[in-house]
VOSE-895022 format. One line per field, with one value per residue (C-alpha): residue number from 1; x, y, z. Coordinates in steps of 0.001 Angstrom, whole numbers, plus 500000, padded with zeros to 6 digits. Layout:
// residues N
resi <- NUM|...;
px <- X|...;
py <- Y|...;
pz <- Z|...;
// end
This chain:
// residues 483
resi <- 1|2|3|4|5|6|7|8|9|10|11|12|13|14|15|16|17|18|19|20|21|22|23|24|25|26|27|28|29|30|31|32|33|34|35|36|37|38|39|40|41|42|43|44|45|46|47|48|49|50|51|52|53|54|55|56|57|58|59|60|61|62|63|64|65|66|67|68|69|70|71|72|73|74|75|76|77|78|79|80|81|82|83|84|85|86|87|88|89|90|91|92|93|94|95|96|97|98|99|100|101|102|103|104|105|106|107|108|109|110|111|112|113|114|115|116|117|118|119|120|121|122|123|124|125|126|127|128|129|130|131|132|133|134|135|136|137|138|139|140|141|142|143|144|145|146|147|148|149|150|151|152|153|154|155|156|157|158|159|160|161|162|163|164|165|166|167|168|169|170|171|172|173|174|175|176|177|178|179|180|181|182|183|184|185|186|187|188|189|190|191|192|193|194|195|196|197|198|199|200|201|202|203|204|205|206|207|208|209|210|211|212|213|214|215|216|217|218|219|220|221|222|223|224|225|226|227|228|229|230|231|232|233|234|235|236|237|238|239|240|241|242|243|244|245|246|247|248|249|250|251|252|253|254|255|256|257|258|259|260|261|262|263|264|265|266|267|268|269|270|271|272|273|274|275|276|277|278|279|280|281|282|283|284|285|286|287|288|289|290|291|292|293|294|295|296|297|298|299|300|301|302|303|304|305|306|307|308|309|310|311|312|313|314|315|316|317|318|319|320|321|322|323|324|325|326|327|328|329|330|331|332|333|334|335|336|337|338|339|340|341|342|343|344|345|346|347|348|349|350|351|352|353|354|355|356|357|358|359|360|361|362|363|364|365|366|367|368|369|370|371|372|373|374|375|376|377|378|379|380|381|382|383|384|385|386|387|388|389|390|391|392|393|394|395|396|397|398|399|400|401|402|403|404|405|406|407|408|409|410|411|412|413|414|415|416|417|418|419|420|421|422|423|424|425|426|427|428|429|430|431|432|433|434|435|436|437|438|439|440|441|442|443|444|445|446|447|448|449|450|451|452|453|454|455|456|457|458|459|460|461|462|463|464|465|466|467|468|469|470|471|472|473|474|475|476|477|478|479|480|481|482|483;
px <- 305579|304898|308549|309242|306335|307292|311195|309438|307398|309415|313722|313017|309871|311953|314976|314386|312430|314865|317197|316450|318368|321603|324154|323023|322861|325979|327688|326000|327146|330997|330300|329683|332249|334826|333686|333191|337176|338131|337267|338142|341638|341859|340399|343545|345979|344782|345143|348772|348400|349026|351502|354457|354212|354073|352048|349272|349109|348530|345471|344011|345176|344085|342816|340093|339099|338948|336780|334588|334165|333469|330550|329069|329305|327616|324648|323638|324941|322669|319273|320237|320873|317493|315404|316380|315573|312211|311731|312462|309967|307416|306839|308037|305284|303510|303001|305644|305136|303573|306280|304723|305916|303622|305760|308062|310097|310346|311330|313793|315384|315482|317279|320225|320256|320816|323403|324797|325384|327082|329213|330189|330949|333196|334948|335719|336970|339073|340285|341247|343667|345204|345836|347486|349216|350913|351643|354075|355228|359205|357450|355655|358464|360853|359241|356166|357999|360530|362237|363244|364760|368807|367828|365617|368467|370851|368250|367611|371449|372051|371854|368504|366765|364447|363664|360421|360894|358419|360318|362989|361406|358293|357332|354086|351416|348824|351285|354311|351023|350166|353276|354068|351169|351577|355284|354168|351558|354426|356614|353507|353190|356989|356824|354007|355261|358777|360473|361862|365418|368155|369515|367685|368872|370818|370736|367395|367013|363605|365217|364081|366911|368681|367130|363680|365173|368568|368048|364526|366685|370753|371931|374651|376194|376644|379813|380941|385443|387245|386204|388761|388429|389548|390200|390822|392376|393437|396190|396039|398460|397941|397776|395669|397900|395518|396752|395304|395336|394053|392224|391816|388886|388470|384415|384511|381101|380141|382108|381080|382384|380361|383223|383077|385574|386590|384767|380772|381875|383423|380301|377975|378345|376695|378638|377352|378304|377990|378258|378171|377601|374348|376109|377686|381082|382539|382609|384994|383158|382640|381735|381845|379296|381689|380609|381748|379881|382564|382362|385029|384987|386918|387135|389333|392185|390144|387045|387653|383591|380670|380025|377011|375358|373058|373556|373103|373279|375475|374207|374713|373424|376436|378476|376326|374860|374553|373316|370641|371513|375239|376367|379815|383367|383743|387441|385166|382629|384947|387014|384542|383169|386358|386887|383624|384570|381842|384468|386936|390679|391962|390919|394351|393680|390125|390790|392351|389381|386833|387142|387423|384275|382713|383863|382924|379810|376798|373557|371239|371428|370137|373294|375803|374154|375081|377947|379884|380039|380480|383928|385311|384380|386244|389151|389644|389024|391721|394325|393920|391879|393047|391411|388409|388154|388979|387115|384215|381986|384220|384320|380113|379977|382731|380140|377184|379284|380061|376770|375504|377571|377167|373010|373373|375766|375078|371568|372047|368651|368917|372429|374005|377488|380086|380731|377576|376337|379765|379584|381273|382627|385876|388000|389947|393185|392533|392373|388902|386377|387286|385639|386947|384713|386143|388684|385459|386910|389737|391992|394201|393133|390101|391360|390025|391439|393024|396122|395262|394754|393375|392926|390406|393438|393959|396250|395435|395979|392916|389992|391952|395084|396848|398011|398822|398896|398187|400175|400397|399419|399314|400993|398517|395459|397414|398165|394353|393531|391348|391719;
py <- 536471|536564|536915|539213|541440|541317|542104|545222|546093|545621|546855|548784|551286|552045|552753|554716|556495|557196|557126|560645|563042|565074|562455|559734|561849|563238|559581|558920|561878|561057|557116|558404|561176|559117|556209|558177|559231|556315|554768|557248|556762|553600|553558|556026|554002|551014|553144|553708|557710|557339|559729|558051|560712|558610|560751|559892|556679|557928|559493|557189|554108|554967|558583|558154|554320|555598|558506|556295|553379|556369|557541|554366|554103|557412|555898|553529|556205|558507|556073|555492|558786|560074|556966|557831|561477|560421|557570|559796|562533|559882|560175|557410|556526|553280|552823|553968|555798|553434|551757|551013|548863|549579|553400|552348|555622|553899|550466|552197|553765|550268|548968|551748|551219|547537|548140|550635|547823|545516|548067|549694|545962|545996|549534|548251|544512|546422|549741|547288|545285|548223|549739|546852|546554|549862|550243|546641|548199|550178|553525|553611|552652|554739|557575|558556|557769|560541|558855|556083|558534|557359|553428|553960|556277|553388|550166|551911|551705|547974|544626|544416|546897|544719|542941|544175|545537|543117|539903|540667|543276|541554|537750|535514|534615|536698|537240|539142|541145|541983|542512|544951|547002|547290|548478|550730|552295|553126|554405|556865|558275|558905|560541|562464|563817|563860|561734|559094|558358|559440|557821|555323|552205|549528|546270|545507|543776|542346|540924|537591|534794|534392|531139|532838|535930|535116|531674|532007|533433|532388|528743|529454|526145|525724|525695|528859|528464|531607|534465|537381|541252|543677|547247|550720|553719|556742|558905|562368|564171|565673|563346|560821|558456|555104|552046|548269|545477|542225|539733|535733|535296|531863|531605|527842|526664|522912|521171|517577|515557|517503|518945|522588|524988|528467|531545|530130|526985|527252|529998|527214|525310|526241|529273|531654|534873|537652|541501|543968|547096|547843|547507|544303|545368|544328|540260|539140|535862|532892|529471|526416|523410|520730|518292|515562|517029|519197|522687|525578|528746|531558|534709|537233|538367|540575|538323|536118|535087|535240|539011|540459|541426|540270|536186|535618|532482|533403|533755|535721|538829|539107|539857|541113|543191|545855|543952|545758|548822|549578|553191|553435|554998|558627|557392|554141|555692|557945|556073|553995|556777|557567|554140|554401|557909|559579|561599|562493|561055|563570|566671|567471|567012|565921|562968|565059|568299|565937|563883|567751|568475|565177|565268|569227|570365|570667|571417|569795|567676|571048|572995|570243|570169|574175|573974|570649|571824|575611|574669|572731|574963|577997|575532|574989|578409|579578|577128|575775|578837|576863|573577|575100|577179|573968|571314|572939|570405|567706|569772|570553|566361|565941|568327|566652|563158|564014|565592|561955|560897|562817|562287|558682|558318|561282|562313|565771|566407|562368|562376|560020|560629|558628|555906|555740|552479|549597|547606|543993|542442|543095|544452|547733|546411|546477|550079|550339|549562|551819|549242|546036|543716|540279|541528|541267|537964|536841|539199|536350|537712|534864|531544|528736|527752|524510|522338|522514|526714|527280|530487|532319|532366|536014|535121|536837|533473|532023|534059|535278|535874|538796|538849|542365|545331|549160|547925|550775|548040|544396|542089|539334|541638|541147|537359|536902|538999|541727|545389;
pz <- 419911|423739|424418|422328|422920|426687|425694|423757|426877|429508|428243|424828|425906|429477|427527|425057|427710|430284|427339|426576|428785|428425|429643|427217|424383|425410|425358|422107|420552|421722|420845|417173|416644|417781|416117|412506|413487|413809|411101|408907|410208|409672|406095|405572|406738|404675|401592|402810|403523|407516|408732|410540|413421|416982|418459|416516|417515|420528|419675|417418|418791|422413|423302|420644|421845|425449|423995|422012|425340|427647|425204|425556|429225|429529|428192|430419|433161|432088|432025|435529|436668|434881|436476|439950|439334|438148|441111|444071|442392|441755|438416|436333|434385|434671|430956|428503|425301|423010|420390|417320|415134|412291|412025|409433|410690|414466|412861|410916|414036|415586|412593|413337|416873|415908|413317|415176|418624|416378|414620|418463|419274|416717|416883|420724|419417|416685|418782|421654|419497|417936|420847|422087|418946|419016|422661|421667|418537|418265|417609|420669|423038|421566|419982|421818|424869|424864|428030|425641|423579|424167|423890|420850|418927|419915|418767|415335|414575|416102|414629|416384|414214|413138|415947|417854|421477|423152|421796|424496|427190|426836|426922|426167|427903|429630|432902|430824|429586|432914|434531|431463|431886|435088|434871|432009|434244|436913|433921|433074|436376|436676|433559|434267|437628|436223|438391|436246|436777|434712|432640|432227|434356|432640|432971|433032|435872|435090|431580|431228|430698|427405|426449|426363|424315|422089|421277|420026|416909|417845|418843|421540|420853|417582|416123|414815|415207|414211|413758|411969|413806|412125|414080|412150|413911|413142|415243|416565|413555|410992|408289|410670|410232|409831|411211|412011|414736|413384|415967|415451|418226|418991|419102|419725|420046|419970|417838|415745|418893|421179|423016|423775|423086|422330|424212|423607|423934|427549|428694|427992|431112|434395|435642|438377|439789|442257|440962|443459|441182|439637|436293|437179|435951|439284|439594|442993|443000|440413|440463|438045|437648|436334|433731|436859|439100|441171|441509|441420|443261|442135|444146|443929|446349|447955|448965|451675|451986|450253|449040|449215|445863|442860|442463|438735|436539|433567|429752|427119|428014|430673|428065|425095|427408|424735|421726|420670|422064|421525|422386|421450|422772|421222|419559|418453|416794|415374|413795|412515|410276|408970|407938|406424|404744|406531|407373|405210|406454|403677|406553|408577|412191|411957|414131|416935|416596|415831|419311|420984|419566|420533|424405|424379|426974|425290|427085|424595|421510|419944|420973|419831|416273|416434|417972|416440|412728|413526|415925|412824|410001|412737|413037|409329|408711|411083|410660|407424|405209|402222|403451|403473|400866|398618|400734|401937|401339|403429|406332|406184|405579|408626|410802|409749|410709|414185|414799|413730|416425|418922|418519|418613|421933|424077|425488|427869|428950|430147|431553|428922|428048|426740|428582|430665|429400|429444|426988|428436|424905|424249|427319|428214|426909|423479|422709|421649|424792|427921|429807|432159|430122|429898|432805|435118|435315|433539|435228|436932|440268|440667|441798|443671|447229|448475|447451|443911|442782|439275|438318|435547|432775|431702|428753|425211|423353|425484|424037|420347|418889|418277|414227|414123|417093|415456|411918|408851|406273|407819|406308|407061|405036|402055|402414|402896|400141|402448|401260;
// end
């Protein structure tokens, strides 16, 4: 009873003394509005009647917390602030008002202020893991975050979707934490004094290493063989003539006698590099940890010595460098949705008009969605009036398709266009990705020195073959029983 009338004497009658001033009740009043917010939120979005708007988030997951801690730390602020005021006038008291715990009314009070400590305790514990929560979650990086805008339109439409941001940008263990924090706090103050670079820079040269990001889900070696492409285009005439190339890719992996073969299967040894572009789509030097213990060094014709540049062990990132956020070749994407029938192959010319439209100059994403549809309907209606008086509704679906296009490829206000971001599968000889790709390497330009030259093969039959090249109706599609 000693102890706890001397805790009574000597904490509770100072503070609630030097408790009462502006600045504490201030904090207190900020503690509980924010708190009463809070709560109320979150009560709502347990019944399921949360908006999906980012910016909320934002408020409730950490404007409102930050409210609701700096409430509380204006309490204790304002006891200190009102017992030096007091001290250098000289008159703190030397016995505080009386506390009586007899007044059912005071030990009522003490009840809330208890209650209310454990509840504040809480309201931090629970605020501080939402917050965390949503500042890892897809909505945050890609929708409050504006600048994310391109990458996020781009991740939504991958085979990634699902997959959250921080499993690959992000990894465990309290250091990632910090180290993303602290690159998220630099992001904020470019953003805020608007000096982030545009576009954004890709790759990501922080990215950790495959084996921490694509084989917590993929097993690189594992035996996948062949693999059938199949490639839709559509020409520049009138009827859109449609034709097909069929690819055999030879995946390879590791196969039940542990040899490795095909295109995983020969990436899986120790291979390193030396780009010297940011986007590392220029490779003169290579070299190759043998399973006997020699090495080969491949350079091109140009390098006579070590270049200078980024030294990188190769993965699979070096070539699915886009994975989960693929922006695609305006003739790609195109033809795509025509294969698809998001645009109607039955429109004359919409192959040729529709890739005008999609390469036109457009100084927002606002202007193309005006723009796009209205130059198609004024084509139709010019050159074909009949088209569109009967089709009407395939040419407003064939605008709406290329606006979804254009939204998901080109950014203006960030400075991505098409072709921006390679993309290093595939290579610039097969009529569908503009970009060197596999030719980084296999070019038949990298050999090794001394009396025995090998050189990176650059044959088609290494990586796939060829079973039809831009065919009307392949033969082979039949024989396997594709349509």
């Amino acid at each position: 009873m000693a102890a706890f009338e001397k805790f009574r004497e000597h904490w509770v009658r100072p503070a609630l003394f030097f408790g009462n001033n502006p600045i504490s009740l201030v904090g207190g009043a900020l503690t509980s509005g924010s708190a009463v917010i809070m709560l109320g939120y979150w009560v709502t979005e347990m019944l399921g009647r949360s908006s999906s708007n980012p910016y909320l988030g934002i408020i409730f997951f950490l404007i409102l917390p930050l409210i609701f801690i700096s409430g509380l730390a204006l309490i204790p602020v304002g006891i200190t602030v009102r017992y030096r005021l007091l001290q250098k006038q000289g008159t703190i008291p030397k016995v505080y008002p009386k506390i009586d715990l007899n007044d059912r009314v005071f030990r009522h009070g003490i009840d809330v202020v208890l209650v209310a400590t454990v509840v504040n305790i809480l309201i931090v514990a629970i605020s501080s893991y939402r917050g965390a929560a949503y500042m890892d979650s897809p909505q945050f990086c890609g929708q409050a975050c504006h600048v994310m805008h391109p990458e996020y339109a781009a991740y939504q439409v991958s085979p990634h979707s699902h997959v959250e941001c921080t499993s690959c940008h992000i990894g465990s263990g309290a250091r990632s934490y910090v180290e993303a924090k602290v690159d998220g706090t630099k992001q904020l103050v470019e953003v805020t004094f608007n000096t982030y670079p545009r576009p954004i820079p890709s790759p990501v040269s922080s990215l950790r290493p495959a084996r921490a990001i694509c084989e917590n889900c993929h097993t690189p070696a594992k035996y996948v063989g062949e693999k059938l492409l199949v490639r839709t285009y559509f020409a520049d005439d009138e009827m859109n003539s449609k034709t097909q190339s069929i690819v055999l890719l030879h995946l390879g992996g590791r196969d039940s006698f542990s040899r490795l073969t095909g295109i995983h299967g020969v990436h899986l040894g120790h291979i390193e590099y030396v780009a010297t572009d940011r986007e590392r789509s220029t490779i003169p030097w290579v070299e190759k940890y043998n399973p006997d213990g020699t090495i080969d060094t491949y350079a091109d014709s140009k390098t006579k010595s070590m270049p200078a540049g980024e030294r990188r062990t190769m993965d699979c990132i070096d070539c699915h460098n886009r994975a989960a956020h693929g922006m695609q070749p305006a003739d790609e994407a195109l033809n795509r949705a025509m294969e698809e029938n998001a645009i109607s192959p039955e429109l004359p010319f919409v192959h040729k008009e529709g890739l005008i439209l999609l390469n036109g100059i457009y100084t927002s994403e606002a202007d193309a969605r005006e723009k796009i549809p209205a130059g198609l309907v004024a084509f139709y209606q010019k050159s074909y009036p009949a088209v569109m008086q009967q089709k009407a509704a395939l040419v407003k679906a064939a605008g709406e398709g290329l606006v979804h296009i254009y939204s998901h490829n080109v950014f203006p206000d960030m400075k991505v266009t098409w072709g921006t971001h390679p993309n290093h599968i595939g290579h610039n000889g097969t009529g569908h990705n503009p970009y060197p790709g596999c030719y980084r390497c296999h070019d038949g330009d990298h050999s090794t020195t001394g009396a025995t030259v090998k050189t990176i093969p650059n044959d088609c039959d290494t990586c796939h073959n060829l079973l039809a090249v831009d065919e009307a109706n392949p033969k082979v599609l039949k024989e396997l029983g594709i349509k």
